[in-house]
C-alpha positions as a LaTeX table, in Angstrom:
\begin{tabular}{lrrr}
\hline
Residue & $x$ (\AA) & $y$ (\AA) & $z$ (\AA) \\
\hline
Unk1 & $-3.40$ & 29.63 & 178.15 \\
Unk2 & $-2.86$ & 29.90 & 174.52 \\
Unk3 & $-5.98$ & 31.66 & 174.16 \\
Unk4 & $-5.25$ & 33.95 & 176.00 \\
Unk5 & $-1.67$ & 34.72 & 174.75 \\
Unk6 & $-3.47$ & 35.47 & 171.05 \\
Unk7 & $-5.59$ & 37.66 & 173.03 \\
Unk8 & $-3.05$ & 39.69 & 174.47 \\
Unk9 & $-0.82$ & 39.68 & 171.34 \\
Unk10 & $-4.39$ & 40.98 & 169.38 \\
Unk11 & $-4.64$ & 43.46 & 172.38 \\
Unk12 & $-1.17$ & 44.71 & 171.89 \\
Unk13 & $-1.91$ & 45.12 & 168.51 \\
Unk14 & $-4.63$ & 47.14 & 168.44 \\
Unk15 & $-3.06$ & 49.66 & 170.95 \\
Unk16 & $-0.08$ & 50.09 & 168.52 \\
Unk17 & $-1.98$ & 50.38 & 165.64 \\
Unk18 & $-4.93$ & 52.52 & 166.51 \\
Unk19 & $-3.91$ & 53.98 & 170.08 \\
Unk20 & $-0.23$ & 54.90 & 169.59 \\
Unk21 & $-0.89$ & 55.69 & 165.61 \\
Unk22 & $-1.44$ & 59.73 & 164.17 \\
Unk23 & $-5.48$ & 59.67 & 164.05 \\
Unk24 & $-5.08$ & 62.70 & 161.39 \\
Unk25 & $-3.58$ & 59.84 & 158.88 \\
Unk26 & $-5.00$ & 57.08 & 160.15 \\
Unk27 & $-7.32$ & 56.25 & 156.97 \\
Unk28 & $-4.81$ & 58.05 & 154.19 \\
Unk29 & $-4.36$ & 55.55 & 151.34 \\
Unk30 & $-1.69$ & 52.71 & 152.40 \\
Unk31 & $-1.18$ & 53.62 & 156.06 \\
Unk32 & $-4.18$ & 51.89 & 158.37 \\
Unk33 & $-2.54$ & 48.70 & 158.61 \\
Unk34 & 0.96 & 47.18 & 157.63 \\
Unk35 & $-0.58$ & 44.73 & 155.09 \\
Unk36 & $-0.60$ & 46.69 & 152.33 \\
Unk37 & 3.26 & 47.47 & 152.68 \\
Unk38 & 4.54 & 44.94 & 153.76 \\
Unk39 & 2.71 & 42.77 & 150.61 \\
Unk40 & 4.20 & 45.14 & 148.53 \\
Unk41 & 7.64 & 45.11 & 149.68 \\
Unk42 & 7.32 & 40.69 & 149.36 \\
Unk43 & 5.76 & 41.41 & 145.72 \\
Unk44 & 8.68 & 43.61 & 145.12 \\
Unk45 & 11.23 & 41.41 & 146.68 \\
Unk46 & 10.11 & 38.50 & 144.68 \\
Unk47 & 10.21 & 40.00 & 140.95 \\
Unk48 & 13.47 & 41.21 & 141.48 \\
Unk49 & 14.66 & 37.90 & 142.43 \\
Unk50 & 12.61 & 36.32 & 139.71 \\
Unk51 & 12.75 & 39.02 & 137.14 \\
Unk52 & 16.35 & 38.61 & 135.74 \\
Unk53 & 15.32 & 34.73 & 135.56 \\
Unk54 & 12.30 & 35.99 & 133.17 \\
Unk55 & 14.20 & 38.23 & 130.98 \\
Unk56 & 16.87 & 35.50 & 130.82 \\
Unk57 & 15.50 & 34.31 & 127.44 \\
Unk58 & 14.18 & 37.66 & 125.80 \\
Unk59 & 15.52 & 40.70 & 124.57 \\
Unk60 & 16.20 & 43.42 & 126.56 \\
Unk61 & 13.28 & 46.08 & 126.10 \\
Unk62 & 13.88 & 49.68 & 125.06 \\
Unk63 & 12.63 & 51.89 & 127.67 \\
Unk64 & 14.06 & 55.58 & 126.12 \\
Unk65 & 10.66 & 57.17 & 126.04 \\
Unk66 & 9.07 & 55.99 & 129.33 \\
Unk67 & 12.46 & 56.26 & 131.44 \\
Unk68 & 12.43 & 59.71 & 130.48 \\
Unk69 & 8.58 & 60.45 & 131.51 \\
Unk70 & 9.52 & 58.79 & 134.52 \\
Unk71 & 12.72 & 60.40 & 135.51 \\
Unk72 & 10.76 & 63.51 & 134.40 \\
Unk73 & 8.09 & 62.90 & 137.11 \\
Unk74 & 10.44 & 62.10 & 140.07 \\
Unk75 & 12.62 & 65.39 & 139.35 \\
Unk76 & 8.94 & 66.86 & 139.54 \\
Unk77 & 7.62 & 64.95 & 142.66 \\
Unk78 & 10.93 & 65.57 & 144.40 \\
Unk79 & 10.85 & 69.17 & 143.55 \\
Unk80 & 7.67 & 69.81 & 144.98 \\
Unk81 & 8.46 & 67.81 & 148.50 \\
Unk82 & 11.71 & 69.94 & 149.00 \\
Unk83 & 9.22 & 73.12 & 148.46 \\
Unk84 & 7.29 & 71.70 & 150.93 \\
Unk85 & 9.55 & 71.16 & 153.62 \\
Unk86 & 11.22 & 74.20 & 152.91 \\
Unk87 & 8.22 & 76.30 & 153.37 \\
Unk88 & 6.66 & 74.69 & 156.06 \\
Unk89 & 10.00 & 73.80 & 158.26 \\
Unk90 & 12.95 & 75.74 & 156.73 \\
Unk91 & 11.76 & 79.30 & 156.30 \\
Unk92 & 8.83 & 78.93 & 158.85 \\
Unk93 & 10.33 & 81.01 & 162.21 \\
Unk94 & 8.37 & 79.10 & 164.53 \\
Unk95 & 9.38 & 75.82 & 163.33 \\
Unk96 & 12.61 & 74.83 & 165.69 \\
Unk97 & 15.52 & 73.85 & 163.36 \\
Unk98 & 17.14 & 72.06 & 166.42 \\
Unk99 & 14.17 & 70.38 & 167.26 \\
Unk100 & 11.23 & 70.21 & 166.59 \\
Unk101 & 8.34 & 68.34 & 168.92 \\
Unk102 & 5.68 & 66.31 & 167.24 \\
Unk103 & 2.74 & 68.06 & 166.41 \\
Unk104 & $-0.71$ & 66.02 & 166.39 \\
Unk105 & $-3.04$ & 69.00 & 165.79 \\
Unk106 & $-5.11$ & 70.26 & 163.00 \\
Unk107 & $-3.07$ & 73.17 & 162.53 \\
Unk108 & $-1.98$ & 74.02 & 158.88 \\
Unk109 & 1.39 & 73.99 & 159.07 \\
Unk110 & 1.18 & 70.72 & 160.93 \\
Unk111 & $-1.11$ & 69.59 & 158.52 \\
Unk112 & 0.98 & 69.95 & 155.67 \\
Unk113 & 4.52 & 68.23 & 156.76 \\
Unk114 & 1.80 & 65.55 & 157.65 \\
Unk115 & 0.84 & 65.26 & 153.81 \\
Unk116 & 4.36 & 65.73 & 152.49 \\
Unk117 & 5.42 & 62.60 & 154.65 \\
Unk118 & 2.61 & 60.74 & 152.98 \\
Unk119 & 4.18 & 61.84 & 149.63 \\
Unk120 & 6.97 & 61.00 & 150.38 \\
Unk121 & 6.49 & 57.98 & 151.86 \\
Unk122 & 4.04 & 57.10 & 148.63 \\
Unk123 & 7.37 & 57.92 & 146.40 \\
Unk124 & 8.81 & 55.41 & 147.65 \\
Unk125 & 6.87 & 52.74 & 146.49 \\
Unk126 & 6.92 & 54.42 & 142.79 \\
Unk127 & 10.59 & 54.09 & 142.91 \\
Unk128 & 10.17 & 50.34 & 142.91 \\
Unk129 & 10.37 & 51.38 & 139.16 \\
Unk130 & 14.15 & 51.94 & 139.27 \\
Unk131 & 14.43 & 48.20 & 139.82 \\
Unk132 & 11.73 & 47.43 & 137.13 \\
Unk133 & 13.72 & 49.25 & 134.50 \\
Unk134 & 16.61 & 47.53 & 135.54 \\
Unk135 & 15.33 & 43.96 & 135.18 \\
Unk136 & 13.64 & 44.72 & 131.71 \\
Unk137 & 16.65 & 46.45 & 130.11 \\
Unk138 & 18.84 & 43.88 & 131.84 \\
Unk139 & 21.15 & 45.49 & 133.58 \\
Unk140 & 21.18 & 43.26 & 136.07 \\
Unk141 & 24.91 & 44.47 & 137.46 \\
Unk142 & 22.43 & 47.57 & 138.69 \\
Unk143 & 20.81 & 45.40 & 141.20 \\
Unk144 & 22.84 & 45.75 & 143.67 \\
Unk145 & 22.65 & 44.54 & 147.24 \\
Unk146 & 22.66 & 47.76 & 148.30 \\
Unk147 & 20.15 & 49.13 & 145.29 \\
Unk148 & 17.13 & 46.39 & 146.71 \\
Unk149 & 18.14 & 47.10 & 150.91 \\
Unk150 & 17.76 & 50.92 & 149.98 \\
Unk151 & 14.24 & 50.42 & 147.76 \\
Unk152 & 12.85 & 47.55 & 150.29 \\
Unk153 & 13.65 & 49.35 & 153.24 \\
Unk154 & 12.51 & 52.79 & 153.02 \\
Unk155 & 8.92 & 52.72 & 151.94 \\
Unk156 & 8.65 & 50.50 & 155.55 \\
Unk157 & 10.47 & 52.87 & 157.12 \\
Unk158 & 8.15 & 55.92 & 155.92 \\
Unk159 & 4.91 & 53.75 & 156.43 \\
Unk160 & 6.42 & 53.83 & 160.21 \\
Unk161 & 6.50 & 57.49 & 159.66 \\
Unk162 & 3.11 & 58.44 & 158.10 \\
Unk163 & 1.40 & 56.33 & 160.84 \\
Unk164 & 3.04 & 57.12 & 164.15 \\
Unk165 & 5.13 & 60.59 & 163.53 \\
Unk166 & 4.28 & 62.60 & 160.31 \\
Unk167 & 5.73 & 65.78 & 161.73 \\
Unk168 & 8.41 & 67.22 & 163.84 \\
Unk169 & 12.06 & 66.20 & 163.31 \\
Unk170 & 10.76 & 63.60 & 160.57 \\
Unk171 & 10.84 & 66.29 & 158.31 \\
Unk172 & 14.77 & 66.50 & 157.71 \\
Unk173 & 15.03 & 62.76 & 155.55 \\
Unk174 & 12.05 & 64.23 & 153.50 \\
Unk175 & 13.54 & 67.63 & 152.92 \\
Unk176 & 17.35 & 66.64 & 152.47 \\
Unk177 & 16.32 & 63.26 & 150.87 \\
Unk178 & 13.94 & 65.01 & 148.14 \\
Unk179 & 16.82 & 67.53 & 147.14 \\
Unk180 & 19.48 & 64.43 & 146.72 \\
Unk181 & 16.53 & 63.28 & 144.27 \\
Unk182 & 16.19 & 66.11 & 142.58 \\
Unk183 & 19.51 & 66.03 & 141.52 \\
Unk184 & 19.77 & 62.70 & 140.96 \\
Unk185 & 16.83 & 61.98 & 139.03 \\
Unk186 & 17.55 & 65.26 & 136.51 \\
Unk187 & 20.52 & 62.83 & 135.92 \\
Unk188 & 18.77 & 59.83 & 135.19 \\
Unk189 & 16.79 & 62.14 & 133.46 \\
Unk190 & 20.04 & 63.39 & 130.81 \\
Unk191 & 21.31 & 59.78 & 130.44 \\
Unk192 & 18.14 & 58.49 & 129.37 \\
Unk193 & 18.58 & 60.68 & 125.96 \\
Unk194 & 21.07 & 58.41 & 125.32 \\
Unk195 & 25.30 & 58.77 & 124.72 \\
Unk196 & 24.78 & 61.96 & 123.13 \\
Unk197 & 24.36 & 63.33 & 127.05 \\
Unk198 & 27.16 & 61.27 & 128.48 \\
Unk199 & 29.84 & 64.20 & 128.17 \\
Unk200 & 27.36 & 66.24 & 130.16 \\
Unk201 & 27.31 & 63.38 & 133.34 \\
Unk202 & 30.86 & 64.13 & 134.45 \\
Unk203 & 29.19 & 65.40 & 137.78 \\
Unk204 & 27.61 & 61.33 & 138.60 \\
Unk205 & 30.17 & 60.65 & 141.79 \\
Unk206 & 28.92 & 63.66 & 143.02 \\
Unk207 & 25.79 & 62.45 & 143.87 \\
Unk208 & 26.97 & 59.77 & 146.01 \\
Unk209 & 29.46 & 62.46 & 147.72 \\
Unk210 & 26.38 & 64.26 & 148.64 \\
Unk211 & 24.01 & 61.40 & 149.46 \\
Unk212 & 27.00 & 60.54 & 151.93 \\
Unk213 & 27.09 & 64.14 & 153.17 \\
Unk214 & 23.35 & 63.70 & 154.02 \\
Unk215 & 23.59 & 60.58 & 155.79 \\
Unk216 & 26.20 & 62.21 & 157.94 \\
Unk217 & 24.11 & 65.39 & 158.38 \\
Unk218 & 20.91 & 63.70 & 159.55 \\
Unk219 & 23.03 & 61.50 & 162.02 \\
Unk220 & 24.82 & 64.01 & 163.61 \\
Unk221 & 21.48 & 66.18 & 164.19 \\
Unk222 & 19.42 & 63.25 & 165.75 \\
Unk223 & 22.59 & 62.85 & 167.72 \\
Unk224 & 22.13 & 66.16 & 169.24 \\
Unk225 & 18.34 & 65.86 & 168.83 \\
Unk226 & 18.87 & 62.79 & 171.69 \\
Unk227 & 20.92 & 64.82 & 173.19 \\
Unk228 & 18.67 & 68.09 & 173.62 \\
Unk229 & 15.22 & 66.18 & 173.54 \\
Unk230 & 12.04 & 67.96 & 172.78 \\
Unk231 & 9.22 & 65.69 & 172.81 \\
Unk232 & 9.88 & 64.06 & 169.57 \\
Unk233 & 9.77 & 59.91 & 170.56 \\
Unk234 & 13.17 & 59.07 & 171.03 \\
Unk235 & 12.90 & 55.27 & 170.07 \\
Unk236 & 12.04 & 56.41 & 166.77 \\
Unk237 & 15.29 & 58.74 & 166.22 \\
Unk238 & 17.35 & 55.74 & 168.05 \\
Unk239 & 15.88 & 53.29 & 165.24 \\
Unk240 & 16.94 & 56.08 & 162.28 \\
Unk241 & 20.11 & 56.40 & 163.39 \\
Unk242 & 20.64 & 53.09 & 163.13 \\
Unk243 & 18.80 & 53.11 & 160.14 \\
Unk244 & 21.34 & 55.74 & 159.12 \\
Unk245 & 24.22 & 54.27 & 159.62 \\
Unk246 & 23.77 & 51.38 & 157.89 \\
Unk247 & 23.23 & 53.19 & 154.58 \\
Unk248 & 25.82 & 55.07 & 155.30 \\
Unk249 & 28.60 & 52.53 & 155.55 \\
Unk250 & 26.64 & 50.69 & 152.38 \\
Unk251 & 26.87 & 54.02 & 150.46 \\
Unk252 & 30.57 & 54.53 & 151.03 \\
Unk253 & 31.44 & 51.02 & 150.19 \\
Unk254 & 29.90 & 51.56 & 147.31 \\
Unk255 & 31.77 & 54.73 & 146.49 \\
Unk256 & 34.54 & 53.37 & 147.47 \\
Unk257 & 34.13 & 50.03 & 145.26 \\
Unk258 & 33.13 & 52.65 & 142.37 \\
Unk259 & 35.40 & 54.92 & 142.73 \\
Unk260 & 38.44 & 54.81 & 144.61 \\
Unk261 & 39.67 & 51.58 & 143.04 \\
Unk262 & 38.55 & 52.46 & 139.25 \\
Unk263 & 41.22 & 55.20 & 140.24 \\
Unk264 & 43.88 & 53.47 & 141.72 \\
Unk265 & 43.56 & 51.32 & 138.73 \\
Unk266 & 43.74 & 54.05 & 136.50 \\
Unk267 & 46.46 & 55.34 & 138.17 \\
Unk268 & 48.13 & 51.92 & 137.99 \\
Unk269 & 47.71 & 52.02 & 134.47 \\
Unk270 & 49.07 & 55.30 & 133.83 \\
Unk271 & 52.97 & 54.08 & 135.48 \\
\hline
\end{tabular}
């Protein structure tokens, strides 16, 4: 009996890996099998747990130089994904902006959001950096709940995406997610120079104004997107807009933390 239950579970396995999987990204780099991610996420899990605990006894490190070759490379990479998305699904008149069916073919358009969803997804496991320069500049108060759900969770989330639907609607959380970054990375990119920038960083709440706006954008299209249907799999909008939600309400506590009190305080301080 118990035999036979391992064979069934190595059965089901197999189906949802190879059957149910994209065969056009199948053997890209990190996407066969959820080993390689799911190692990664446990490494990354554990150094930021054991990182701070490290650094406890040394001297914070002075990152100026790489932090800005970093940030420089993320405003790149995130540059070039929005130009992706926006040629192959925004300004492309056969692409359906209400939505858009998943396309296994070979076909070049289909082809490429296939490749920028591997990108993407890849960038997401670079940005385990954010939490590296964190721990080795020790500013630990930056490692947030919030900062290690967001970094943890979305590189599985995209691995789900590169294997089983790099195309169709999972386009939009590439193309609206790579302009946040953009943005937010050119800033990361000015405060690494140091305070000399900091009068030019009036603008940072903004960012989490429109990473909120985004969040509420993509929900309230896979809402209709459920509604309308098109082919897309459903379970895997259901699971994003649950997926959704939750950074949503994590973003705007945040804001709200940042934010709205340091104002109410100020105000307070003002009378």
């Amino acid at each position: 009996m118990k035999m036979t239950t391992i064979t069934e579970v190595r059965r089901f396995y197999r189906y949802v890996m190879d059957d149910m999987s994209d065969p056009r990204t199948q053997d890209w780099f990190m996407v066969r099998s959820p080993a390689p991610i799911l190692l990664s996420i446990g490494v990354y899990l554990y150094l930021v747990k054991l990182g701070p605990v490290w650094m406890k006894s040394r001297k914070a490190y002075d990152l100026k130089n790489p932090m800005i070759v970093y940030n420089c490379c993320m405003v790149l990479l995130s540059m070039y994904m929005f130009y992706e998305t926006l040629m192959a699904a925004w300004f492309n008149a056969d692409f359906s902006k209400q939505c858009q069916p998943m396309d296994y073919s070979n076909d070049p358009n289909a082809l490429r959001i296939a490749n920028v969803i591997w990108v993407y997804y890849i960038s997401k496991l670079v940005e385990f950096l954010d939490t590296a320069f964190f721990v080795l500049r020790k500013k630990n108060n930056q490692i947030t709940f919030l900062h290690v759900y967001h970094h943890a969770a979305m590189p599985f989330w995209y691995w789900l995406g590169a294997k089983f639907v790099p195309g169709g609607e999972s386009y939009l959380v590439v193309s609206l997610n790579s302009f946040i970054h953009s943005i937010m990375y050119t800033y990361y990119l000015l405060a690494a120079f140091g305070p000399s920038m900091q009068k030019y960083l009036w603008w940072k709440k903004y960012m989490t104004k429109l990473q909120l706006v985004q969040f509420a954008w993509f929900l309230l299209h896979s809402i209709q997107v459920l509604y309308v249907g098109c082919g897309f799999p459903r379970a895997y909008i259901v699971c994003q807009c649950l997926f959704t939600i939750s950074q949503f309400v994590l973003f705007l506590n945040f804001y709200q933390q940042t934010y709205t009190k340091s104002n109410k305080t100020e105000t307070g301080k003002r009378k």
